[in-house]
C-alpha atoms as an extended CHARMM CRD file, in Angstrom:
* protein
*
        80  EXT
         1         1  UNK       CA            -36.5810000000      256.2990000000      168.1650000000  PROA      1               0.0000000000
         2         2  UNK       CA            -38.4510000000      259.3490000000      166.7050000000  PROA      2               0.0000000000
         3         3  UNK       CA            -39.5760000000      261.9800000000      169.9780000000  PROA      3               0.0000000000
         4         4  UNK       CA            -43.3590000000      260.9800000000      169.3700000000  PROA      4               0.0000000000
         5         5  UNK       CA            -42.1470000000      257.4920000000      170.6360000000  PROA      5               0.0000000000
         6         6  UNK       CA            -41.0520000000      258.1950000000      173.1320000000  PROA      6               0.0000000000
         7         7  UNK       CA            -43.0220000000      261.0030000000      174.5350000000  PROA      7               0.0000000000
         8         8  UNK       CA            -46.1150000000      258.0310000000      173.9330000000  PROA      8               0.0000000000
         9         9  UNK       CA            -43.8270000000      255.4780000000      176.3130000000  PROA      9               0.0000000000
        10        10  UNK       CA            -42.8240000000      257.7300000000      178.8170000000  PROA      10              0.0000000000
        11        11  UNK       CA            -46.5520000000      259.0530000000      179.0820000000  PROA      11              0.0000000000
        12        12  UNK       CA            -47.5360000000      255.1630000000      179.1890000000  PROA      12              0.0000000000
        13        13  UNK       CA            -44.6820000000      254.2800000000      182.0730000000  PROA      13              0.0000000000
        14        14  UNK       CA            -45.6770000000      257.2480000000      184.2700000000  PROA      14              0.0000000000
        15        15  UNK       CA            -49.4690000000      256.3780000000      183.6760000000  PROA      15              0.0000000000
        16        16  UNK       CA            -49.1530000000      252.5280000000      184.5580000000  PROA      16              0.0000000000
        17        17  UNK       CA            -45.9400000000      252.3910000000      186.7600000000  PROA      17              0.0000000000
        18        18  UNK       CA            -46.8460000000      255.8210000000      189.0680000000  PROA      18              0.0000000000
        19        19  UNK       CA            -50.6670000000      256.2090000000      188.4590000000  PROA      19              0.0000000000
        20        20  UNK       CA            -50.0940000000      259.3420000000      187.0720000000  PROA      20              0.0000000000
        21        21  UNK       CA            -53.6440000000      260.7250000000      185.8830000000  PROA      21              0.0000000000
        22        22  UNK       CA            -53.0220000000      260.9570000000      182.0220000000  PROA      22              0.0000000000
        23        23  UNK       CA            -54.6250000000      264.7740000000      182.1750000000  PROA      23              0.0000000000
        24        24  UNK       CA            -52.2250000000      266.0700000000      184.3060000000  PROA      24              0.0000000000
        25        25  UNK       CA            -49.4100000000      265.5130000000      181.6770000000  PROA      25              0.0000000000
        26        26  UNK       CA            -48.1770000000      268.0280000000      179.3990000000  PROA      26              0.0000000000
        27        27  UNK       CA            -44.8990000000      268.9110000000      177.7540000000  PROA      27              0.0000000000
        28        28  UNK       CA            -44.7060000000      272.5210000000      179.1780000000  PROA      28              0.0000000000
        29        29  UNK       CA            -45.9230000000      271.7180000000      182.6040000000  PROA      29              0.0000000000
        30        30  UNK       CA            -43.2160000000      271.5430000000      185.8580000000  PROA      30              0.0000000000
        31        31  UNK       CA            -42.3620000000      267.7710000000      185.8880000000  PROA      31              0.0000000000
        32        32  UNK       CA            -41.4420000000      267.7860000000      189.6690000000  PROA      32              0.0000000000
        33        33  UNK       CA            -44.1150000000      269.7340000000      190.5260000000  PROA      33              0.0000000000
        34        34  UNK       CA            -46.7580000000      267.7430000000      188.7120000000  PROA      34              0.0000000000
        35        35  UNK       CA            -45.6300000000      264.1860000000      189.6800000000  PROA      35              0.0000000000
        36        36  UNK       CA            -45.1030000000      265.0380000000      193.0420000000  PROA      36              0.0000000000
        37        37  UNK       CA            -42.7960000000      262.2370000000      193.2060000000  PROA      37              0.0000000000
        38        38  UNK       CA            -40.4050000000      260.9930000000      196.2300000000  PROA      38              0.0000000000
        39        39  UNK       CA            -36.6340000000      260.5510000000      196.0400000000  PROA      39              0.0000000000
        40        40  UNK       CA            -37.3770000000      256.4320000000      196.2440000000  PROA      40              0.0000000000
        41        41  UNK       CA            -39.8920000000      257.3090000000      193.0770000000  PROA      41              0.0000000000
        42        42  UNK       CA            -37.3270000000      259.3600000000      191.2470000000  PROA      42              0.0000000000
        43        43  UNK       CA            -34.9150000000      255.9610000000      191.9380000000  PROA      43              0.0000000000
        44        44  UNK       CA            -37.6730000000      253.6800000000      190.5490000000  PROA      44              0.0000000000
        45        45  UNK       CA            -38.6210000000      256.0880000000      187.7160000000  PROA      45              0.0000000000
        46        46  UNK       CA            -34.5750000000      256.1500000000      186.8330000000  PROA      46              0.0000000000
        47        47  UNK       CA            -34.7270000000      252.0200000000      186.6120000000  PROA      47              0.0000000000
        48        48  UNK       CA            -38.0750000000      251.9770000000      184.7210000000  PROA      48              0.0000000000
        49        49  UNK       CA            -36.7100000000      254.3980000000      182.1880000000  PROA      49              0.0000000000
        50        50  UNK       CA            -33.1430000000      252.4270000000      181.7950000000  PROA      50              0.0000000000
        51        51  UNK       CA            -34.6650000000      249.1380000000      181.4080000000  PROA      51              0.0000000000
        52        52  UNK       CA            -37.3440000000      250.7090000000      178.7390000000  PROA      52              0.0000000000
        53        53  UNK       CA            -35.0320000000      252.3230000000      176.9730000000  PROA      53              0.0000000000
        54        54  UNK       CA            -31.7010000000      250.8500000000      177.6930000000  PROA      54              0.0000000000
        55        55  UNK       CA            -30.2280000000      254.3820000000      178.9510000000  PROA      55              0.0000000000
        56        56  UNK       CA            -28.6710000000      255.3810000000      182.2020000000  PROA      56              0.0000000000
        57        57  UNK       CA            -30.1590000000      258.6780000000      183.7710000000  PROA      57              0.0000000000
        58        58  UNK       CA            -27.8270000000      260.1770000000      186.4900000000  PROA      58              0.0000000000
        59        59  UNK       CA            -28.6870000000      263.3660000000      188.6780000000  PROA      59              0.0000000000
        60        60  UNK       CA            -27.3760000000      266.0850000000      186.8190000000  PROA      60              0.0000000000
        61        61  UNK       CA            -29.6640000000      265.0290000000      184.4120000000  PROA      61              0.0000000000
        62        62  UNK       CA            -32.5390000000      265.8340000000      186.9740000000  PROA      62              0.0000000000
        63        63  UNK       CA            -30.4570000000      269.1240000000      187.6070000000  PROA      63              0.0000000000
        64        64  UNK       CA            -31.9410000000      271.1890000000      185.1320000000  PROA      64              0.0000000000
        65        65  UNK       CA            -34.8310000000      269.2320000000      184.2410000000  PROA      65              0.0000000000
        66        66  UNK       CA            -38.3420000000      271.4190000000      184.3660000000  PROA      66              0.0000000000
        67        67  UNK       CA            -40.8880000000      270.0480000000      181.8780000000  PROA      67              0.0000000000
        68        68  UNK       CA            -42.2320000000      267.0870000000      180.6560000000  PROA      68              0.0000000000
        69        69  UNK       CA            -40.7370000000      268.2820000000      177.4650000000  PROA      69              0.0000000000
        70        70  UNK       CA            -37.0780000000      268.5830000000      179.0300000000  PROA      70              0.0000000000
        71        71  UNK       CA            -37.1660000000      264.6900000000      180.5370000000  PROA      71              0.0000000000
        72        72  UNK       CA            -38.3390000000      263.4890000000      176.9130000000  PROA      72              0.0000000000
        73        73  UNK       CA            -35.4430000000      265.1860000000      175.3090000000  PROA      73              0.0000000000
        74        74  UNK       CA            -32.7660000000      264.0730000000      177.9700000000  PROA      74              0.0000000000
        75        75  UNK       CA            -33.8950000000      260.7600000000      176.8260000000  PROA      75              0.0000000000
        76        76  UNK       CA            -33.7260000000      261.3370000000      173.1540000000  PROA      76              0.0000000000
        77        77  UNK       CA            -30.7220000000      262.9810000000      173.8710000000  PROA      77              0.0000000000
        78        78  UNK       CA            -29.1880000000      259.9010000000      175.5820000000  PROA      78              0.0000000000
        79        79  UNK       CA            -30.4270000000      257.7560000000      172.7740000000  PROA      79              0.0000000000
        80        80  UNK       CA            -28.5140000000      259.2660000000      170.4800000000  PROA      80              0.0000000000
């Protein structure tokens, strides 16, 4: 899966699954910061993104995630 793919699915799951406003979104921006997400959201977001993709996200992976861009490239990396 090519990072354009999957930058386009995350974008779609966060939109649809969190009601994240689409304009708020961008690769450089803080990811924690922007989503303002719970720990139960980070456990749903975690489920979402292994059934989607069919990869297992643990928290060191969260560890030293900032951006948008980091999260889509733990996931390419995973895919791998």
């Amino acid at each position: 899966m090519k990072i354009d793919e999957i930058v386009e699915k995350v974008n779609e799951i966060l939109i649809e699954e969190f009601e994240v406003d689409p304009e708020v979104i961008s690769s450089e921006k803080n990811l924690k910061e922007t989503l303002d997400l719970d720990s139960l959201d980070y456990v749903d977001l975690v489920v979402i993104i292994e059934s989607n993709f069919g990869v297992k996200l643990v928290e060191a992976d969260f560890a030293g995630m900032v951006t948008f861009n980091d999260f889509y490239n733990i996931i390419e990396n995973k895919l791998d």
